[in-house]
C-alpha positions as CSV (number, residue, x, y, z in Angstrom):
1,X,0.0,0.0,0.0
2,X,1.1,3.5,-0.6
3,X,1.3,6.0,2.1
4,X,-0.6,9.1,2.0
5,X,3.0,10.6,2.8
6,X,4.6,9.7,-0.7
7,X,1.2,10.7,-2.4
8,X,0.9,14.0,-1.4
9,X,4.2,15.6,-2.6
10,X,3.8,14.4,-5.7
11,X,0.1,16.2,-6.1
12,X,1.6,19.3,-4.7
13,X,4.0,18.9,-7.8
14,X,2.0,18.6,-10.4
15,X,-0.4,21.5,-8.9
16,X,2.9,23.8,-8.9
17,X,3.7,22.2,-12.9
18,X,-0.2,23.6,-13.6
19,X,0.0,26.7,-12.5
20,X,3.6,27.0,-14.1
21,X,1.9,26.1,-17.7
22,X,-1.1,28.5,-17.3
23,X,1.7,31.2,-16.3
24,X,3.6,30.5,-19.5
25,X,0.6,30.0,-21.9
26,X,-0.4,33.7,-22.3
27,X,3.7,34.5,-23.0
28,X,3.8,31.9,-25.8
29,X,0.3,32.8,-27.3
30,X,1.7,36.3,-27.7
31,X,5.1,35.1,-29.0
32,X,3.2,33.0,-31.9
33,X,1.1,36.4,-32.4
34,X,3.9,38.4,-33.0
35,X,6.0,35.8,-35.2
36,X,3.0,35.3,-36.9
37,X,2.5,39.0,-37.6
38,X,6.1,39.1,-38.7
39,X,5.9,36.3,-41.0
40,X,3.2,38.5,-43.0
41,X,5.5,41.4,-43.1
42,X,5.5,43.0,-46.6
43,X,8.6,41.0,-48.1
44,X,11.5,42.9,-49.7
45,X,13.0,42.8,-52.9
46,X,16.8,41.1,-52.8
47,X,20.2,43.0,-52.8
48,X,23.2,41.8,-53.8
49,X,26.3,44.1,-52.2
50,X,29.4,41.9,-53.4
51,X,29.8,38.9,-55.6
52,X,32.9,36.6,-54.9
53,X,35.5,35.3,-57.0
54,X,35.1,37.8,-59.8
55,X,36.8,35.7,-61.9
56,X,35.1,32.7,-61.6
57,X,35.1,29.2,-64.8
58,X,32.3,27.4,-65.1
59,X,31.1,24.8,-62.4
60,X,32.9,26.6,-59.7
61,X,30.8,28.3,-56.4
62,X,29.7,32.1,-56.6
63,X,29.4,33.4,-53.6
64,X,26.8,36.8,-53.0
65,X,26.4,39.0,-50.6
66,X,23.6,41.0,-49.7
67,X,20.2,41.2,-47.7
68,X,16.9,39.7,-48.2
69,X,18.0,36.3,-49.3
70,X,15.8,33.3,-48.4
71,X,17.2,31.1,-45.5
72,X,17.3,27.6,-46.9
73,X,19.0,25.1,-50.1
74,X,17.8,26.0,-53.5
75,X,14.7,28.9,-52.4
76,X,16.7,31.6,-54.3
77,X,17.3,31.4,-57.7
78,X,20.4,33.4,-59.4
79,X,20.1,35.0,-62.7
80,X,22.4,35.8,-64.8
81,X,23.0,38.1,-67.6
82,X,25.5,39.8,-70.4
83,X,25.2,42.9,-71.9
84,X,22.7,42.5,-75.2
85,X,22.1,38.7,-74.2
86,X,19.6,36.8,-72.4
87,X,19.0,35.8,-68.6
88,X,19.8,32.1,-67.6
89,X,18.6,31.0,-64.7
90,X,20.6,28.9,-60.9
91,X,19.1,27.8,-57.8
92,X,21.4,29.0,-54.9
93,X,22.2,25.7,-53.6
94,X,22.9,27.1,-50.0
95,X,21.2,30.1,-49.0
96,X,20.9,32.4,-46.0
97,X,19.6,36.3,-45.5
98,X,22.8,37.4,-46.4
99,X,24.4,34.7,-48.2
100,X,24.3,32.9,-51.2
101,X,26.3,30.4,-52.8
102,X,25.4,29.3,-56.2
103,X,27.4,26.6,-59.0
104,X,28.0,28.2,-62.1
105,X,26.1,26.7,-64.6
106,X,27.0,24.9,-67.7
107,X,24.5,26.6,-69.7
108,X,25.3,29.6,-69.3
109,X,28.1,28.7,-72.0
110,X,25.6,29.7,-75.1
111,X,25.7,33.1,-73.5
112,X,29.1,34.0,-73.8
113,X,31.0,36.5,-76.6
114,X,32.5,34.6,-79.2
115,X,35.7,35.6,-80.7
116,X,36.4,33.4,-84.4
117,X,35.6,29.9,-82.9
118,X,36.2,30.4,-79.8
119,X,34.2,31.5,-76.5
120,X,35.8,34.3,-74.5
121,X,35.4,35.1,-71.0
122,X,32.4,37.6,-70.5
123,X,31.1,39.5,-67.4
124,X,27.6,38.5,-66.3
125,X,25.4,40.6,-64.2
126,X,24.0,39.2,-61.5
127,X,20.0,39.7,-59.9
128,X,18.4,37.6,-57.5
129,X,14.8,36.2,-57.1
130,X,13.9,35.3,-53.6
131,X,10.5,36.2,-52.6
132,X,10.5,38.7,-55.1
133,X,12.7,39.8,-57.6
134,X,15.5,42.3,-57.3
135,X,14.9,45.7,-58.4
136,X,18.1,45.6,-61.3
137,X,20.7,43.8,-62.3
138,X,24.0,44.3,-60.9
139,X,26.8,47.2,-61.6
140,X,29.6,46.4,-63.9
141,X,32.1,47.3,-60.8
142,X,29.8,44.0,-58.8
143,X,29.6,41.8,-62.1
144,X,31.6,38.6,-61.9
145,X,33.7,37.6,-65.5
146,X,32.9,34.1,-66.3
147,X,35.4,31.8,-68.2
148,X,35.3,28.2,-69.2
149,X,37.4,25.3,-67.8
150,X,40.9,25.0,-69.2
151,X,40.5,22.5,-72.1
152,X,36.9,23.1,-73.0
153,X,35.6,22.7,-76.6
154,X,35.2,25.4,-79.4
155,X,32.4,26.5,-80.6
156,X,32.1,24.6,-83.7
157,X,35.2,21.7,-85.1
158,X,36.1,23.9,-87.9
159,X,39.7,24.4,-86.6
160,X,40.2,28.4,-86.7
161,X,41.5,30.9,-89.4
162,X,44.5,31.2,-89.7
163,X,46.4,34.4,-88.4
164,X,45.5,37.9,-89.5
165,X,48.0,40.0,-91.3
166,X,47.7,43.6,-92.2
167,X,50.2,43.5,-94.6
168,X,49.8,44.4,-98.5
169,X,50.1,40.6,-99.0
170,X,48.6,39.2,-96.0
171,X,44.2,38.5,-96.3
172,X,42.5,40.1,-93.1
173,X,38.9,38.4,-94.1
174,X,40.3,35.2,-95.6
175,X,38.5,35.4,-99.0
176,X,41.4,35.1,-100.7
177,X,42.7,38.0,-101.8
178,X,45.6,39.6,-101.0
179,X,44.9,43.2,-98.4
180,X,46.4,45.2,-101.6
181,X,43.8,44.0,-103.8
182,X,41.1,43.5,-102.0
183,X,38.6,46.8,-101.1
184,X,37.8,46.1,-98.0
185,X,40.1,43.3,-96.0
186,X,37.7,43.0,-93.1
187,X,34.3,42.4,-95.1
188,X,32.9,45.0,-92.8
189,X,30.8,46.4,-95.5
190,X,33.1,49.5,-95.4
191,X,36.1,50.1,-97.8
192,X,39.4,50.7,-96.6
193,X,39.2,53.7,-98.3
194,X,36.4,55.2,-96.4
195,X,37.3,53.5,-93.3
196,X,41.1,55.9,-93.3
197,X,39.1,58.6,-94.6
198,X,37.6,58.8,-91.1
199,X,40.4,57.8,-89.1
200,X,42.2,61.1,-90.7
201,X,39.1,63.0,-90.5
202,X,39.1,61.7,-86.4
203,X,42.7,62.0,-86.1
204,X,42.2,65.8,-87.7
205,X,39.9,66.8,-85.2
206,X,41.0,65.2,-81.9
207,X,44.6,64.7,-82.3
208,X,46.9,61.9,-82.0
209,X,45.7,60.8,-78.6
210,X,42.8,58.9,-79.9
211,X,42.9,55.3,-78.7
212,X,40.2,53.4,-80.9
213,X,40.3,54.2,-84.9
214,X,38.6,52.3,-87.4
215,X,40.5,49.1,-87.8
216,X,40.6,47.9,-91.8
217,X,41.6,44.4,-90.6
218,X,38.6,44.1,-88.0
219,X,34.4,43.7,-88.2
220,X,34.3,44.9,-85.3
221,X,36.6,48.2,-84.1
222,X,35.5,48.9,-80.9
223,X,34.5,45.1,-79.6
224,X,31.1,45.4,-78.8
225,X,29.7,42.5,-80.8
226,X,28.0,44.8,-83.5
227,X,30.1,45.1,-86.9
228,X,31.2,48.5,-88.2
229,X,29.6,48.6,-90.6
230,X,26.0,47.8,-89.5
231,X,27.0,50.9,-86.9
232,X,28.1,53.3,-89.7
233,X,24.8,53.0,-91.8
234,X,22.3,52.7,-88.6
235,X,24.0,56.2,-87.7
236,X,23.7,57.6,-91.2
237,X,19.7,56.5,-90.9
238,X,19.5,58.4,-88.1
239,X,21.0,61.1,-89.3
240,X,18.3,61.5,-92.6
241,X,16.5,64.0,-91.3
242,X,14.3,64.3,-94.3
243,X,14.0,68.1,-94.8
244,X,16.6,68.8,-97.2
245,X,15.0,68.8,-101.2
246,X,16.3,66.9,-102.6
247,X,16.9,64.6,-99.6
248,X,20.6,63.7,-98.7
249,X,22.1,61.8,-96.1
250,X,23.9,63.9,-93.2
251,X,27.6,62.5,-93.4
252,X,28.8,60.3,-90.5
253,X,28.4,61.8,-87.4
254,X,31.7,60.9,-85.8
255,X,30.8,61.0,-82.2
256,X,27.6,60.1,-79.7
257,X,24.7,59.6,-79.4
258,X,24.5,57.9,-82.8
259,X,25.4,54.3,-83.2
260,X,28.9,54.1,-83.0
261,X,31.7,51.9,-84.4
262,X,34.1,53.5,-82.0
263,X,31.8,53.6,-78.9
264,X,32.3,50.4,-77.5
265,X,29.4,51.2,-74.8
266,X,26.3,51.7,-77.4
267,X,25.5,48.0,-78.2
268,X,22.5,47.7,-75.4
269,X,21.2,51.3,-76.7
270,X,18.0,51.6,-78.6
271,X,18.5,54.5,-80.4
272,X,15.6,54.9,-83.3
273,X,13.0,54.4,-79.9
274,X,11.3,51.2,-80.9
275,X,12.5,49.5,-78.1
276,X,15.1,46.9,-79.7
277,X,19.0,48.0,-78.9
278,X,21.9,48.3,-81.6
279,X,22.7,44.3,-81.0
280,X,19.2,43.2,-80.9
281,X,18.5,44.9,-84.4
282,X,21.8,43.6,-85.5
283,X,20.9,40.2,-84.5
284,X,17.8,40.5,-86.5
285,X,19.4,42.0,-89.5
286,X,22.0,38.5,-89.4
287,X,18.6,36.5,-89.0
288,X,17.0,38.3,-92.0
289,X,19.4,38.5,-94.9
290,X,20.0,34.6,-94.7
291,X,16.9,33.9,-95.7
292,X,16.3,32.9,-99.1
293,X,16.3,35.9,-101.8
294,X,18.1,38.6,-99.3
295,X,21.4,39.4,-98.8
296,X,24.1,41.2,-96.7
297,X,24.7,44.9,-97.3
298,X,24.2,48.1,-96.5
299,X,22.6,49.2,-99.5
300,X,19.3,47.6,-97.4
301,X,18.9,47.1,-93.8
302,X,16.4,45.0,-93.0
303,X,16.5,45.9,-89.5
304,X,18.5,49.3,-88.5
305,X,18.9,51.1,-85.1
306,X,18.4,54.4,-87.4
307,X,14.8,54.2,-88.3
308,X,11.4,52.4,-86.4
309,X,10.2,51.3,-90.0
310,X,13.1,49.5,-91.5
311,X,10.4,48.2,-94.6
312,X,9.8,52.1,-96.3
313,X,9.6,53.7,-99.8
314,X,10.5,57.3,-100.0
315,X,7.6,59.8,-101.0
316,X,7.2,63.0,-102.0
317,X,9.8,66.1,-103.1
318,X,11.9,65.4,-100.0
319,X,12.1,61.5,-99.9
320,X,10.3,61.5,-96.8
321,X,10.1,57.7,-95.5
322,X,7.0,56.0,-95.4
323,X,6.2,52.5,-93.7
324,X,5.6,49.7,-96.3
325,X,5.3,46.8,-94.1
326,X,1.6,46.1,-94.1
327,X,0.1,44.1,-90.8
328,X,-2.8,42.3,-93.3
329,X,-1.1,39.8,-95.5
330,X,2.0,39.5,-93.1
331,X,4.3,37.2,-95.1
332,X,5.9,36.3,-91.3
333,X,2.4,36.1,-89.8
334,X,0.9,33.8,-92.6
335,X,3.9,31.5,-92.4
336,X,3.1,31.3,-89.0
337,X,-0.8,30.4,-89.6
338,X,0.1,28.0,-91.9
339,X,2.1,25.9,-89.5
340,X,-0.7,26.3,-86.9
341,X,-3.0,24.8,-89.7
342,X,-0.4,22.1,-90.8
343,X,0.7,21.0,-86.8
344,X,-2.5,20.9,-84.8
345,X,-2.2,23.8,-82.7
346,X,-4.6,26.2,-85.0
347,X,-7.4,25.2,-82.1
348,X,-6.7,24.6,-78.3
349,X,-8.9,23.3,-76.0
350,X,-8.7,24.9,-72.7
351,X,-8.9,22.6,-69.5
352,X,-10.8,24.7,-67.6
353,X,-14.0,24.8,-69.2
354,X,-13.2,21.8,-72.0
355,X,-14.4,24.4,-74.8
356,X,-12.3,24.6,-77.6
357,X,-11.2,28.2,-79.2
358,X,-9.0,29.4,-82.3
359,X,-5.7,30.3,-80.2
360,X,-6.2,33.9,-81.9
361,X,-9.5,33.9,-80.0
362,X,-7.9,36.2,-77.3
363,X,-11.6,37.2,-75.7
364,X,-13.3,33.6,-76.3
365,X,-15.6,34.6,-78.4
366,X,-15.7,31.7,-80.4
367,X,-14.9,34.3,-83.0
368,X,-11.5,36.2,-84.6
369,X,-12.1,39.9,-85.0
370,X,-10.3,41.7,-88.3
371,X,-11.0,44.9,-86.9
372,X,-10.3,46.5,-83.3
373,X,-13.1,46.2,-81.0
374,X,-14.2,49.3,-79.0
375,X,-12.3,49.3,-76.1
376,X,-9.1,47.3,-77.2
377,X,-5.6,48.3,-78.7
378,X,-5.4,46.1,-81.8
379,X,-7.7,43.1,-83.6
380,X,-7.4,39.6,-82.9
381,X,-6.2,38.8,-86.2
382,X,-3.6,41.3,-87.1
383,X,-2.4,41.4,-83.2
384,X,0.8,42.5,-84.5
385,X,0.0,45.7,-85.2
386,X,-0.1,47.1,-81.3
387,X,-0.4,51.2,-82.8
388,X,-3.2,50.0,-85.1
389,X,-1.9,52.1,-88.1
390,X,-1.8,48.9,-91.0
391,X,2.0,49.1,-91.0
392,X,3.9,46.8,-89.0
393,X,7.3,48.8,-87.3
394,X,10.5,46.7,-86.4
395,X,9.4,45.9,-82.5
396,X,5.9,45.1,-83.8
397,X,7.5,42.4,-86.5
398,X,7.6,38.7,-85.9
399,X,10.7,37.8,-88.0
400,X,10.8,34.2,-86.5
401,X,7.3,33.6,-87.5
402,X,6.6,31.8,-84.3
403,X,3.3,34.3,-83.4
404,X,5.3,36.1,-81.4
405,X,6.3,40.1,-82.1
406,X,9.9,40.8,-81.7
407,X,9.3,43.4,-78.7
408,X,7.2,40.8,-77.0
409,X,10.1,38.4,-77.3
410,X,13.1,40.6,-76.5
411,X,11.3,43.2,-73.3
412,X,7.8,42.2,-73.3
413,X,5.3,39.6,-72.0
414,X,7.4,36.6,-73.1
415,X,11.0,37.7,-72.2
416,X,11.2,36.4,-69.0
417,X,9.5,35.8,-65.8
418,X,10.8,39.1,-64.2
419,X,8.3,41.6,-67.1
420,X,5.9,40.4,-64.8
421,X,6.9,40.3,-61.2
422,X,8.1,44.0,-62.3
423,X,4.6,44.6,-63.6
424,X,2.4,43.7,-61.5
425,X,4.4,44.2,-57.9
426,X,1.6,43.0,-55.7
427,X,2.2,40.0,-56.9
428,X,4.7,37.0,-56.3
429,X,6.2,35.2,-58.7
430,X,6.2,31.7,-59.3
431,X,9.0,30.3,-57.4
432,X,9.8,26.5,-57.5
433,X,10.9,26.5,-61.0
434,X,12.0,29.5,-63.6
435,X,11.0,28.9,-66.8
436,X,13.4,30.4,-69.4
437,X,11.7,33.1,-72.1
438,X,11.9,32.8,-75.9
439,X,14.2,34.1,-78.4
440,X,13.3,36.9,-81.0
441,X,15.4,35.5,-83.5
442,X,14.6,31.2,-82.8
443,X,11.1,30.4,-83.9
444,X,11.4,27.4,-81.4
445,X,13.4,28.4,-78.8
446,X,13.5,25.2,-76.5
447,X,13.7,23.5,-79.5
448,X,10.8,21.1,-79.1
449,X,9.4,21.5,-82.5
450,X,7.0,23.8,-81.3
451,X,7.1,27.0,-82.5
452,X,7.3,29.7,-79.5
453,X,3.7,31.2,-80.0
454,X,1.9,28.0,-80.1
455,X,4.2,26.7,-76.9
456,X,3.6,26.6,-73.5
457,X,6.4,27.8,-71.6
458,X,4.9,27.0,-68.1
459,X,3.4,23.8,-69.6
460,X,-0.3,24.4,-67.6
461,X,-1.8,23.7,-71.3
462,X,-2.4,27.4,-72.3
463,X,-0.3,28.2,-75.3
464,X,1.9,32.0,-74.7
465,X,0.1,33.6,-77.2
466,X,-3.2,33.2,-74.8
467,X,-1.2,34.4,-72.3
468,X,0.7,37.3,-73.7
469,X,-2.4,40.2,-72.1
470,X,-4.7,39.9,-69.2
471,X,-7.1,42.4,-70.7
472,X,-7.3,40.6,-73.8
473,X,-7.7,37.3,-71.8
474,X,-11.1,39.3,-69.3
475,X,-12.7,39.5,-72.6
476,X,-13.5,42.8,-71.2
477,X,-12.5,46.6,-72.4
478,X,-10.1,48.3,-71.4
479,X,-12.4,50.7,-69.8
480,X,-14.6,48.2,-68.1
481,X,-15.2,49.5,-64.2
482,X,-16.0,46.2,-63.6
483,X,-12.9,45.6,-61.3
484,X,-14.1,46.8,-57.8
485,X,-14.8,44.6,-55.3
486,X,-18.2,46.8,-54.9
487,X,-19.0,47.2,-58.9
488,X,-19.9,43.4,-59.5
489,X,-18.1,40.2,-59.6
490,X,-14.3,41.1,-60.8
491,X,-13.4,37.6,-61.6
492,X,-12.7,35.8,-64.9
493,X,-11.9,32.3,-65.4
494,X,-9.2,33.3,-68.0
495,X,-8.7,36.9,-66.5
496,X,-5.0,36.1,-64.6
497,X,-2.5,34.7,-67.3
498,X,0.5,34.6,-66.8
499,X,3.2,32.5,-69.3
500,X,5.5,31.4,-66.2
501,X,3.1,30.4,-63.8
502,X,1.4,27.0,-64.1
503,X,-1.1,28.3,-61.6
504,X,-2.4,31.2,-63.7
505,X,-5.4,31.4,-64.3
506,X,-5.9,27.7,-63.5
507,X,-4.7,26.8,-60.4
508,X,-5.7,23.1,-61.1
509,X,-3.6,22.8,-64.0
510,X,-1.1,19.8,-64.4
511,X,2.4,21.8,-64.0
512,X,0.5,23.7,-60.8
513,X,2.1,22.2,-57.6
514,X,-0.3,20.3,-55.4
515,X,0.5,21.0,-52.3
516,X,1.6,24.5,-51.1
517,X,4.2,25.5,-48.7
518,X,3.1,27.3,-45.7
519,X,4.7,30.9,-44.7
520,X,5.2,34.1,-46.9
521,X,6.5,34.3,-50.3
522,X,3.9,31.7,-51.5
523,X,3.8,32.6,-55.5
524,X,0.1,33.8,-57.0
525,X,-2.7,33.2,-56.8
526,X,-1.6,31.4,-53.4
527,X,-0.2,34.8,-51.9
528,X,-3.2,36.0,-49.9
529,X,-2.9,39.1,-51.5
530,X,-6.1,41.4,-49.7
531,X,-7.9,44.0,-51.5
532,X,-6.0,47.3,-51.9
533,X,-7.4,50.5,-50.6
534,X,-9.0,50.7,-53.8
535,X,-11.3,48.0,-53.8
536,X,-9.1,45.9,-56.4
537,X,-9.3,42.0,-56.2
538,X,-6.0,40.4,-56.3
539,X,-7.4,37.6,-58.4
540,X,-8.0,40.6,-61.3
541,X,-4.7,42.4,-61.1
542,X,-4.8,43.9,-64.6
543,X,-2.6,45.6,-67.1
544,X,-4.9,49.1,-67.8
C-alpha cells in the first residue's frame, strides 16, 4: 500500500507544474502572435552588395552578398545576364539572409561573346529572385567575368583561321585576296578607303591621342559585338533628317549619341525608340538577310537602329520615308498560320472549361475579330500591329514567325518571368521553377518542335500567345469599371495569365504544384494578397 505521505508531494507537484503552464501560456500565445505577424511582413526585394571570385570558370561556387535572401538550399534562384544577351537562370544551392552560394552553370556557355571559334570570357550581371525579384541587375564594378574550364571545346570543329596579317600581301577576311587587292580586308561592308578617310578626319579633329580608330583588318573596331559597318549606316539612318530637297544623307556623325563603331558602350542602346537596342536589331538584320532571296549589305537594312520602320519607300519632293510593311497579309504572320494549320495547334482546347477556341480567340468569343473592337488596342487577327496604323514597325514584327512580335520576345510579356513580377508588384512570382523566355530570332526556342507562339512555356496547357495580355484574356474593355470589389463580380476564369506560372489562371492545371508551402512568399494566386485601398481583387490584377 502506498502512504498518504509519498502521495501528497507528488500532487503538490504537479499542482505547482499547472500553475507554471497557465503562467507561460499567455507569454507563448503572444510570441506566436507576433512571429505570426512578422511572417506576413511585406517582403523585400533582394540586394546583392558583393559577388565573390570575380573571376570565376564554369562549375565553380559564386558566392553573394547582400540582404533579403531566403534562408534555406535552393529557395533563391540566381540570374544571370550579359550585356545585349539573355537571362539564364541557378538555384542558390545554400542560401541564407545574407548569403548565397550558387554553382556556375554549364549553360550559361551559349551566352558567352565569341571571338572566331572560340568562346571568351564575359562578365555576367548578377540579380536575384527570392521572394521577389531584385529591383536591377548588378553594376559592372559588382559583375563577376565568367570563363570556361581549361581544355573546354570550341564553338564549332572547324579548326580556326589562320592568323590575321595587315600586310599588302597578308588577307585580313580570308576570302582570298591579298589586303592590296582586296577593297575592303575585313568584309565589314566599309572600304578601306572610307574606313582611313575617317580615321584622318578623327585623327584631324582630336589629335593623335585617340585610342580606338577604325581598324581595316577588323568587323568589329571597338569590340562590342555589333560590326562597323551595321554601326556606320544605322548612324547615317538616323541622321536623314528628311528636310533637305532633294533629300541627302547627313555625313557620318563621328561622335555620340549615334550608333557608333568607335563607342564600345552603345551595343544595349536603342536608339531609333522602338524598343530593340543596336545588338538586338543587328541580330535581327543577321537573321534576315539569310533567308532565301536577301542578302548582306548596307545598301538595305532590313533591321536598323536608325529608323522604327526598317520596310519604307521614299515619297514626295523630299524622300520622306513612309512605312511599307503592311500588318494584313503579313508574309511572317501567314507563315506562321500555316504551320498552326499544318501542326495541330490552330485550335486549343482549354482545360478549364473543356471548350475549344482558335488560339487567336484572345476574348473567347468563339470568334477572330479583323478589326479592333471598341475598347481594345489592336484586332485579334492582325495582333501585331499594337499602334493600329496597318503598318507593322520593327518591334511590332515577328521575323521568326513563331506568333510572337519581336518586342514581346526581346522586353515584353514573353522575355522572361521578371516583365511580370516588375509589372504587376503586388504579386509574387512563381518560385519553384523559372522557366526560361523565348528568343526573337529562334522560332522554337527550346527547341521542341514547337514554334514559340503556339508553346507553353509554363506547360499548364495554355499556349503563350493566350497568355501574352490579361485584358485581352477578361474578354473585357479596357475601360470596363467592372474591377471593384463593390461594382460586381471582378473575376474571370481566363482573367490572370500569366506564361510562367502553371497556376495562372488555373490553379488546377497539371504543372501547378499540389501541395503549397506554408509561410510568406507563396507565389500567385496562393499569396493572400487582400484588397487594396482601392477595392481591387487580387485575383483581377490587370494591365490598364
Amino acid at each position: 500500500m502506498t502512504s498518504l505521505v509519498r502521495i501528497r508531494p507528488l500532487l503538490r507537484l504537479a499542482a505547482f507544474v499547472a500553475a507554471l503552464c497557465a503562467l507561460l501560456a499567455p507569454a507563448t500565445a503572444g510570441a506566436s502572435v507576433h512571429a505570426h505577424a512578422a511572417a506576413k511582413k511585406k517582403a523585400k526585394p533582394p540586394v546583392v552588395t558583393s559577388v565573390r571570385p570575380m573571376n570565376v570558370e564554369i562549375g565553380q561556387t559564386l558566392e553573394i552578398r547582400g540582404k533579403y535572401f531566403i534562408r534555406g538550399r535552393y529557395k533563391n534562384t540566381v540570374a544571370f545576364k550579359r550585356d545585349g544577351g539573355k537571362a539564364v537562370f541557378a538555384k542558390a544551392k545554400i542560401g541564407t539572409a545574407k548569403m548565397l552560394r550558387v554553382t556556375v552553370p554549364a549553360k550559361l556557355k551559349n551566352e558567352f561573346k565569341k571571338s572566331g571559334f572560340f568562346y571568351v570570357p564575359t562578365r555576367f550581371r548578377i540579380r536575384i529572385l527570392s521572394k521577389k525579384f531584385g529591383k536591377k541587375f548588378t553594376a559592372p564594378s559588382k559583375s563577376p567575368v565568367v570563363a570556361l574550364k581549361p581544355g573546354t571545346s570550341p564553338v564549332a570543329v572547324t579548326p580556326p583561321a589562320p592568323p590575321v596579317s595587315t600586310a599588302p600581301e597578308g588577307d585580313c577576311d580570308h576570302d582570298g585576296t591579298p589586303n592590296s587587292r582586296d577593297a575592303d580586308d575585313d568584309n565589314d561592308l566599309l572600304s578601306d578607303d572610307l574606313e582611313n578617310a575617317i580615321n584622318a578626319t578623327i585623327i584631324a579633329k582630336y589629335g593623335t591621342g585617340i585610342t580606338t580608330l577604325m581598324n581595316t583588318c577588323s568587323t568589329d573596331s571597338d569590340k562590342d559585338g555589333v560590326e562597323d559597318g551595321y554601326e556606320y549606316q544605322s548612324a547615317r539612318d538616323l541622321n536623314d533628317d528628311e528636310f533637305q530637297s532633294p533629300n541627302a544623307y547627313l555625313p557620318y556623325p563621328g561622335k555620340r549619341p549615334y550608333a557608333n563603331p568607335l563607342d564600345n558602350g552603345d551595343a544595349n542602346t536603342d536608339h531609333d525608340g522602338d524598343s530593340l537596342t543596336l545588338w538586338e536589331e543587328q541580330k535581327l538584320w543577321e537573321y534576315t538577310y539569310a533567308e532565301p532571296g536577301k542578302h548582306r549589305g548596307l545598301d538595305e537594312l532590313y533591321y536598323s537602329d536608325g529608323t522604327k520602320y526598317s520596310i519604307y519607300t521614299r515619297s514626295g519632293p523630299n524622300g520622306r520615308r513612309v512605312p511599307a510593311l503592311a500588318a494584313a497579309g503579313y508574309d511572317k504572320q501567314v507563315d506562321f498560320q500555316n504551320w498552326l494549320a499544318s501542326s495541330g495547334y490552330q485550335f486549343v482546347t482549354l482545360p478549364d472549361n473543356g471548350e475549344t477556341y482558335e488560339i487567336y480567340d484572345a476574348d473567347r468569343d468563339h470568334s477572330v475579330s479583323t478589326t479592333t473592337q471598341p475598347g481594345y488596342l489592336h484586332s485579334e487577327r492582325y495582333y501585331l500591329d499594337t499602334s493600329d496604323d496597318g503598318w507593322l514597325a520593327d518591334d511590332e514584327r515577328d521575323e521568326d514567325a513563331d506568333g510572337l512580335s519581336n518586342y514581346v520576345e526581346s522586353h515584353g510579356t514573353t522575355s522572361d518571368a521578371s516583365w511580370w513580377a516588375l509589372k504587376y508588384t503586388r504579386e509574387h512570382p512563381f518560385s519553384p521553377v523559372v522557366y526560361s523566355g523565348t528568343d526573337l530570332a529562334d522560332g522554337d526556342s527550346d527547341g521542341d518542335g514547337v514554334r514559340d507562339g503556339a508553346d507553353d512555356q509554363d506547360h499548364d496547357d495554355i499556349p503563350n500567345l493566350m497568355e501574352l495580355s490579361r485584358k485581352q484574356a477578361t474578354g473585357r474593355p479596357f475601360d470596363d469599371p467592372k474591377t471593384k470589389k463593390d461594382e460586381g463580380d471582378p473575376s474571370q476564369p481566363m482573367g490572370r495569365v500569366n506564361p510562367f506560372n502553371p497556376c495562372l489562371p488555373d490553379p488546377n492545371s497539371r504543372t501547378c504544384p499540389t501541395y503549397i508551402p506554408f509561410g510568406g512568399g507563396v507565389w500567385a494566386p496562393f499569396d493572400g494578397l487582400p484588397y487594396d485601398s482601392e477595392g481591387d481583387d487580387p485575383d483581377y490584377l490587370v494591365l490598364n
